[in-house]
N, C-alpha and C positions, 0 to 999 in steps of 0.2 A: 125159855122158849127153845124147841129144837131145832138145832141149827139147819138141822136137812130139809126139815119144812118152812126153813125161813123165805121170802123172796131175793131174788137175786140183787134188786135196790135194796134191802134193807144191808143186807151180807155186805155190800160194796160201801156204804154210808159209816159202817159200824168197822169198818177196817181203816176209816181215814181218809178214801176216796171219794172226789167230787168232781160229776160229771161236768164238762164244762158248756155254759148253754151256747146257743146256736148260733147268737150275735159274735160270742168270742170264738166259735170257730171258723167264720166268714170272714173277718175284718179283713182289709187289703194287706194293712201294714204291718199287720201280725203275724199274717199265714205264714209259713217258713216255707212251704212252699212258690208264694206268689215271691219271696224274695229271692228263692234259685232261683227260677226262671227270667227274674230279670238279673239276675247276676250272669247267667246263662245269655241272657240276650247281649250284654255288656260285652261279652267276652266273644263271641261271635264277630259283634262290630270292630272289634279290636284285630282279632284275625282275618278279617275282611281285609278291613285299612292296610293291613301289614304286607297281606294277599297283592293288594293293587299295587303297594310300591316294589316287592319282589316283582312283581308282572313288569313295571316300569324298569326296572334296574334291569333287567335279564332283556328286553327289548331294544336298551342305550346299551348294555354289554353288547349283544349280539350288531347293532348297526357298528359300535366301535371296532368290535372284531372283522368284520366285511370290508371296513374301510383300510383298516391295520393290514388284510391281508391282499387286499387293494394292489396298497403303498408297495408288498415287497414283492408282488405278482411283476409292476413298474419297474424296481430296481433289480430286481431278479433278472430281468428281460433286459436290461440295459446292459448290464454284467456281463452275462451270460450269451444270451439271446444274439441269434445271428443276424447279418445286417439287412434281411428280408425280414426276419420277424419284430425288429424295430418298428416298423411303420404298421399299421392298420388300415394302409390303402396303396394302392399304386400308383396314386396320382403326386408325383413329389415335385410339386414346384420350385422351380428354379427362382433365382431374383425377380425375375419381372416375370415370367412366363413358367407356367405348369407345363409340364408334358404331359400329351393326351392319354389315355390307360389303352388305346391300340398303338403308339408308340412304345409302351410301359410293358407289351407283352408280342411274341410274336403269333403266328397262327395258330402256331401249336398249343398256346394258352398258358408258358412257362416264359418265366423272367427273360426280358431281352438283357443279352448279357453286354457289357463295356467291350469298348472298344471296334474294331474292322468285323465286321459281320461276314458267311460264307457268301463266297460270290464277290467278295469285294475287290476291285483290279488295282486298287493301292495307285501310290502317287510315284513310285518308283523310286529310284536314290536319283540325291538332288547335292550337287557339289557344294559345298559353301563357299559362297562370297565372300572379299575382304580376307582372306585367309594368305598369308606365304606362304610362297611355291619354294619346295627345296628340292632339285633335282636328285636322282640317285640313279646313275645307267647302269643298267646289268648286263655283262657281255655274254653272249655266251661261252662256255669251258671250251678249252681245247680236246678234251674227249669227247662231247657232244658235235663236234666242228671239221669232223672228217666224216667220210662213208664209209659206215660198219663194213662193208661188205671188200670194198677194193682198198680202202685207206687213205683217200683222195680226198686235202681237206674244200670244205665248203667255202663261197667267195662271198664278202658284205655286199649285201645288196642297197644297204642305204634307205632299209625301209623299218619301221617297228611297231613297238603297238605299245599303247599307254594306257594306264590304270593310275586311280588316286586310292591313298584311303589316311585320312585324319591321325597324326600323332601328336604329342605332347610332349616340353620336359621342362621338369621343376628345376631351375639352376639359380644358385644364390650364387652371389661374384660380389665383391669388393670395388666400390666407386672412387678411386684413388685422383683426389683434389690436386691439381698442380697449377698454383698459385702464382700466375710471373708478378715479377717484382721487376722497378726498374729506378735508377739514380735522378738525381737533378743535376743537369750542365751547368748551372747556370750557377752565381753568387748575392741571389735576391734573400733578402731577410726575412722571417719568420715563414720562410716556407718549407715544407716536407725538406729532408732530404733524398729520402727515399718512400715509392706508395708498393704494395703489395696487394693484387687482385684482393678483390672481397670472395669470400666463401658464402656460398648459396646458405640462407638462412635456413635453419633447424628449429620445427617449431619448440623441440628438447635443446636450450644451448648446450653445448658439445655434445649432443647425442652421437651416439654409436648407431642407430637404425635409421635408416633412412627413410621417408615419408610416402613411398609403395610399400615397404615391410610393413606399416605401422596399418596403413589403409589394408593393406591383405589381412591384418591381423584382426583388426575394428571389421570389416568384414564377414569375416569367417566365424564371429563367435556373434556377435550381434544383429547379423545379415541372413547366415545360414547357422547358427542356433548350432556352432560345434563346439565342445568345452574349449578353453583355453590351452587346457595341460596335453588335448587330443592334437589339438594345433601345433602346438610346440614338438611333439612327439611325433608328428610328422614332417618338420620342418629337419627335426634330427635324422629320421630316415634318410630324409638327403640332404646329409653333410652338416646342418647349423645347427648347432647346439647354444639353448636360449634357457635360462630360469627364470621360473614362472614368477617371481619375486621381484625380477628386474622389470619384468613386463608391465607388472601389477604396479609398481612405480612409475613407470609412465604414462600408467593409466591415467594414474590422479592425476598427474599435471597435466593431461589434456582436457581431464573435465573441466580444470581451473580455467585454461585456455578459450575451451566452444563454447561454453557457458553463455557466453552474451549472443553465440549466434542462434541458440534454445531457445530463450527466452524471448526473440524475434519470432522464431515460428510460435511459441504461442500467444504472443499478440496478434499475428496475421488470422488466429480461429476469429476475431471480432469481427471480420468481415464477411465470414462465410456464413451465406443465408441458411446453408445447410448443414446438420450437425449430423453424423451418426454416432453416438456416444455408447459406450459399453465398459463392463470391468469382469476381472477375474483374481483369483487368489492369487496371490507372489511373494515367495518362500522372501523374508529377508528380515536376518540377524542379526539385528543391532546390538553393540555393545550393552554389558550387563547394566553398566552406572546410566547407561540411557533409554534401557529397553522399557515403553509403558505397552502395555494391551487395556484395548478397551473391552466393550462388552462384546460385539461385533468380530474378535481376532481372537485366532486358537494356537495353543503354539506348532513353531512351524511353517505358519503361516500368515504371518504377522503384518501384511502388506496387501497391498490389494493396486493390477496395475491397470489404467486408466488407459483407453484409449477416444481420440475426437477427431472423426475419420470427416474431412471438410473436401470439397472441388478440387482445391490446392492447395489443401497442407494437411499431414495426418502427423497428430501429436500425443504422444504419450508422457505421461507420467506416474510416479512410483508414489503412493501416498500410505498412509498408516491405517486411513480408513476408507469406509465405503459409504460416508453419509454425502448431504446434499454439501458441505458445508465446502468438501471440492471443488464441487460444483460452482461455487460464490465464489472460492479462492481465486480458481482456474477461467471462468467467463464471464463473474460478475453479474450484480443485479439487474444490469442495464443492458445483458443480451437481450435482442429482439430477434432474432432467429428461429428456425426452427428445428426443435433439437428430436431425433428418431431417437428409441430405446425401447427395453421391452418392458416398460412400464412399471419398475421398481421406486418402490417408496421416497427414493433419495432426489427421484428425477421428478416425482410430483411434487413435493417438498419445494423442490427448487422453482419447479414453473409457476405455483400459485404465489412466488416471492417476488417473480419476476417477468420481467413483459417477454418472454417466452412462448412460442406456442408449442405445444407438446404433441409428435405425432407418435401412437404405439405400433407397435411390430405384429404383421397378420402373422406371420410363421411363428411367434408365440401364443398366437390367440388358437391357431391353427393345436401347436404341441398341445394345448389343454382339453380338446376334443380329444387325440390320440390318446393322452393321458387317462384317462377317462375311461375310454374303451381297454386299456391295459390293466386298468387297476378292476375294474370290472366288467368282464366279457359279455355280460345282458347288452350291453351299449355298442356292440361291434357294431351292428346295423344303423343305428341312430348315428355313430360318428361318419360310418362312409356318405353320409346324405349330406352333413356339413362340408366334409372334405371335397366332398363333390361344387356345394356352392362355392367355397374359397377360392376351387381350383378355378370357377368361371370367373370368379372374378378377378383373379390374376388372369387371366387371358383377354379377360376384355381390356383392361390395364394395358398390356401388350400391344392392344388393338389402337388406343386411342396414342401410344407413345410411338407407333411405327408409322400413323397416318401419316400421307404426304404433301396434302394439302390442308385449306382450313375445313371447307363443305366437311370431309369424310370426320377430319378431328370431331365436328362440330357432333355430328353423329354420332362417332365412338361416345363423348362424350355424354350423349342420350344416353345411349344405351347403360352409359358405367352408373349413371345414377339411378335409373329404374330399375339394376340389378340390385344396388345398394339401397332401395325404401324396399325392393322386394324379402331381403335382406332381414333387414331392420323388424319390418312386419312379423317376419315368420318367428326370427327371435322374441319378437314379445308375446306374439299367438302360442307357442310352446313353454314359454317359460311360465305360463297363467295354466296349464293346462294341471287337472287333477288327478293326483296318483304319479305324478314326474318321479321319475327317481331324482334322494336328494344330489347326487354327485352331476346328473345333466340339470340340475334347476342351479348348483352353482358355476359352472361354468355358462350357462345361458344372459343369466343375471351380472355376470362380470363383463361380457360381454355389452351389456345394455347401460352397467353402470359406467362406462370409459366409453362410449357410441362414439361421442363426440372427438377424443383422440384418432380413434381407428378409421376414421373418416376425414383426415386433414389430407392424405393424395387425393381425395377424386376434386376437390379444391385447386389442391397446387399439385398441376405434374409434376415437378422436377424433384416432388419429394417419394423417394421407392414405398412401397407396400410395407418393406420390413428392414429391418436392423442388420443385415447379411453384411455390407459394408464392413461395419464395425465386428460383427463376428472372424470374418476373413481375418481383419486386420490383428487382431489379435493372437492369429493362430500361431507367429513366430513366438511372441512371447509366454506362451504355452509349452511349447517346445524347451524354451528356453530355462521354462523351473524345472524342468524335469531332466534337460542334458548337464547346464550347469549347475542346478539347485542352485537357484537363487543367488543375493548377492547378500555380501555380511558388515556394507557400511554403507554409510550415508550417500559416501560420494561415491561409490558403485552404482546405486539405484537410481541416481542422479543421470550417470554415465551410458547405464542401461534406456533409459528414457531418453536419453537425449542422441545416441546412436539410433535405435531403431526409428526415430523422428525422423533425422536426418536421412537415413535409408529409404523408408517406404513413399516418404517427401519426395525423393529422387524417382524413385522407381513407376510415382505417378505419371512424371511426365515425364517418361521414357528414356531415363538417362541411367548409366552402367554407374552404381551403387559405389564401387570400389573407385573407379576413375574419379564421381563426383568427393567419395571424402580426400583424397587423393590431394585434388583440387585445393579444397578449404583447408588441407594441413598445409600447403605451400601456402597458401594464403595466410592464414593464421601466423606463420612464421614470420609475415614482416609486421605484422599487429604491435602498434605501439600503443599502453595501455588498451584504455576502451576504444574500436575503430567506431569513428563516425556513420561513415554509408557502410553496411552491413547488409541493407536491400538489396544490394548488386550479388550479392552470393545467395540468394535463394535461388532455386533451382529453374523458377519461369522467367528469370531476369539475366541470363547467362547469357553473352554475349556467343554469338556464334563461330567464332575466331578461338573461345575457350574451349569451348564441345569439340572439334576439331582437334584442336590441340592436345586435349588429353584422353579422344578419341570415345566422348562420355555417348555418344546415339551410334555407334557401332558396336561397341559391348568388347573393342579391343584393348589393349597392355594400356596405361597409360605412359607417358614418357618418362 
């Protein structure tokens, strides 16, 4: 056959080829095409999935990042940031009372500045009281005491004219003991022959320093927070020269000595209905064979010091940590008071351990609105609306603690709690609201979840708004890590805590700091072993014949 006139089936048959029928070219599971396209479709869904969680990750990136630059927008501004741009409102309440924002600015719309304002006619110079008068007459010169002109001198006329003005001077002197001594007349058996006065007891026996040097010295570094070696080095300026080593040695033995009167002021916190408790970091280097850190302490800073600011008595202590277990140590489970703080883990720890009632600090609750609006500025308007309810309701607070009868109390009293369900409401009506930013839904929600702590003053007046108390009170030993750095042993920290007790204890109830330890070192010095009454030397039990004597509510020398 010829090929050319063959047909194109038969040509295709007779070369080996066969067409394949119709069934096998439709089948689903055969086609190679129907198997790209779902392979195609596979891979699609794969990149989808992949799609959404890139989409996810790049959304919790981007809210991480907002928050991150939040946080150093905060500390940036803390650092940095001048002490106007600290706040995010004008309105800065004090203890008990806010100041109004037309107090907070004058007419002109710019910060009212501290202090005497223009216009102000001042109080004038005012002489001190209780001060010794040291005369000094100024004659006038015999060149002044004639006339210029003839040479004829001037006659005293017996009149003058007086002026004050305030001097001082640092004089160390030597107290030189002279002890009479005197024989026996007589021929009676087993008696003296001779007595020699007794020497005024040294809480240091035979100490060289005397128990105003020692009280100037516990003063000056634990009082007014000045190193030791700067003390010393001004005591050398005029005239006395002292090493720091000698000092440092009687330091110890006084702590061994006061120790038991410490340990009465912190007994005396069991009866104070009111607590304001706080803490802060406190540099203190314990020897290496004793030194532990826990999870809590960096080094450096290995210490943490306690303060429990009560009506009458304010106590401190130096501890290794910052948990509640202080807490247990120092008031035990059986406190029933009520203890203010700003609301850290260690102080709820403790209250839900103990019959406790816990009240939190508005001026922290307050810092996390401002916080807030610093870390991110969308919220500047939203926090001045809060700051604004806070600041009402410290002023009505104000209101109800300055009424003078019960009718008006009874009232303030209305009012302080319709402000606080108003309060309460609004917190929850916003905190529900949708589209919140996250950072005002956590501070709204913290606020609602602790309701119940932030609301124990409108309960009990005599408990403040906030933890300012125990903030103040701490503010020496603040000073104090950072003039002395700290202390590098046990009974240093011991020392520390148990001076600055004694001190601001005094200074509550208006008594001169130096005069009162003054006092307790004479006292201490006739201590044989443990003294019994001990009571009689706290500072609301002092006889007034003592204050007098060592001149402790005039603020002069002691004797």
């Amino acid at each position: 056959m010829n090929l050319y006139h063959a047909s194109p089936q038969t040509t295709i048959e007779k070369a080996g080829y066969h067409k394949p029928s119709l069934g096998q070219m439709c089948r689903p599971s055969a086609c190679s095409l129907t198997q790209d396209l779902r392979h195609a479709q596979a891979t699609v869904e794969e990149l989808r999935t992949e799609l959404e969680q890139l989409q996810a990750n790049y959304e919790k990136t981007q809210a991480e990042l907002e928050h991150a630059q939040g946080v150093r927008r905060k500390y940036q501004q803390m650092l940095f940031g001048s002490q106007e741009q600290r706040s995010t409102s004008s309105e800065k309440p004090t203890a008990q009372e806010p100041s109004s924002p037309s107090d907070a600015a004058d007419h002109t719309g710019s910060p009212k500045r501290r202090g005497a304002q223009k216009g102000h006619r001042g109080a004038g110079r005012k002489i001190p009281e209780g001060l010794p008068i040291e005369e000094v007459i100024h004659e006038v010169s015999s060149k002044d005491a004639v006339c210029p002109r003839c040479g004829k001198p001037y006659s005293d006329s017996g009149f003058c004219e007086e002026s004050y003005e305030i001097a001082m001077e640092i004089r160390f002197y030597l107290k030189k003991h002279i002890r009479r001594r005197v024989f026996r007349n007589c021929d009676c058996i087993n008696v003296p022959r001779q007595i020699t006065a007794a020497k005024p007891a040294n809480i240091i026996p035979k100490g060289l320093y005397a128990h105003s040097l020692l009280a100037f010295l516990l003063y000056g570094k634990y009082g007014m927070q000045v190193a030791l070696t700067r003390l010393l080095a001004l005591m050398a300026a005029y005239g006395l020269c002292v090493q720091d080593g000698t000092i440092a040695g009687i330091f110890k033995k006084l702590t061994e000595r006061l120790e038991p009167l410490y340990r009465l002021l912190q007994e005396q916190l069991q009866d104070e209905a009111v607590l304001y408790i706080d803490e802060t970091g406190f540099r203190h280097f314990l020897a290496p064979e004793v030194q532990t850190m826990s999870d809590d302490q960096q080094p450096g800073k290995i210490a943490w010091l306690w303060v429990y600011a009560g009506e009458r008595v304010t106590v401190f202590t130096v501890e290794t940590t910052r948990s509640s277990q202080v807490l247990e140590q120092t008031l035990g489970l059986d406190a029933q008071g009520i203890l203010v703080s700003d609301g850290a883990p260690a102080y709820r720890r403790f209250v839900s351990r103990s019959e406790a009632l816990h009240s939190r600090c508005w001026a922290h609750f307050r810092r996390h609105f401002e916080d807030a609006a610093t870390k991110f500025p969308v919220l500047q308007t939203w926090t001045c609306r809060w700051l604004a309810r806070i600041a009402e309701l410290y002023t009505q607070n104000a209101q109800r603690l300055n009424a003078m009868d019960a009718t008006s109390r009874a009232q303030a009293q209305a009012r302080l709690e319709h402000l606080i369900e108003q309060f309460h409401q609004t917190l929850t009506d916003e905190s529900r609201q949708p589209g919140i930013h996250p950072e005002a839904w956590k501070v709204l929600t913290s606020g609602l979840k602790y309701w119940k702590a932030y609301t124990v003053f409108v309960d009990y007046a005599e408990v403040a708004m906030d933890n300012n108390l125990a903030e103040r009170s701490l503010r020496p030993g603040v000073l104090g890590r950072q003039n002395w750095y700290g202390v590098h042993a046990t009974w240093s920290g011991t020392l520390a805590a148990m001076m600055m007790s004694l001190i601001q204890t005094a200074q509550q109830h208006g008594l001169n700091p130096a005069a009162y330890l003054h006092y307790i070192l004479d006292e201490a010095a006739q201590w044989q072993g443990h003294p019994r009454n001990l009571a009689k030397y706290l500072p609301w039990n002092l006889d007034d014949a003592v204050c007098i004597a060592y001149s402790m509510k005039t603020g002069g020398d002691p004797p």
